[in-house]
C-alpha positions, -999 to 999 in steps of 0.1 A, spaced: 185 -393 -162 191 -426 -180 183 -432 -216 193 -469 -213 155 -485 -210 127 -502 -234 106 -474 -229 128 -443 -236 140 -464 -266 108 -468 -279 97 -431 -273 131 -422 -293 115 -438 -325 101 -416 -348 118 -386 -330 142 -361 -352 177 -354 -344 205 -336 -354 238 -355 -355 266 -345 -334 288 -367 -357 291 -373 -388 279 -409 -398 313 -423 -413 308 -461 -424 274 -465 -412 280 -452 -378 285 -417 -360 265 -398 -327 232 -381 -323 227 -356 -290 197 -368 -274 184 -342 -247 219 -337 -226 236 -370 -238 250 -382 -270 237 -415 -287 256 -443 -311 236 -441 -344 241 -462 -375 229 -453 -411 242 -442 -442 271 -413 -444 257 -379 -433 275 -348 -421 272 -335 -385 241 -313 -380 219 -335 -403 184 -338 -392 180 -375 -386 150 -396 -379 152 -426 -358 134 -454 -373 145 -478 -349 168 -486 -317 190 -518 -319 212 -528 -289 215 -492 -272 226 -476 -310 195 -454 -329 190 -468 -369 186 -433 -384 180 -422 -420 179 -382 -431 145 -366 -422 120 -355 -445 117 -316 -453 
């Protein structure tokens, strides 16, 4: 299954994540069903909960999620 159109990208936003990653200089990975994403953001361990609040160029804009 490919992850790679407009309308999976859109359905990603809004969606919570955990990062696979760690977000290192505003960029690290987030596992999206049985693939692994580009995400940018500020600096966060792996296994954050991230939301996506947008998707730019294939990579997910993330920021921590709410509790």
């Amino acid at each position: 299954m490919s992850y790679n159109n407009a309308g999976i990208d859109d359905e990603l936003i809004g969606s919570v994540l955990i990062l696979s990653e760690d977000i290192s200089n505003g960029s690290g990975r987030a596992k999206v069903a049985d693939s692994s994403w580009r995400c940018s953001g500020p600096d966060l361990a792996a296994g954050t909960p991230v939301e996506v609040i947008d998707v730019k160029s294939g990579t997910l804009i993330v920021k921590p999620a709410e509790h």
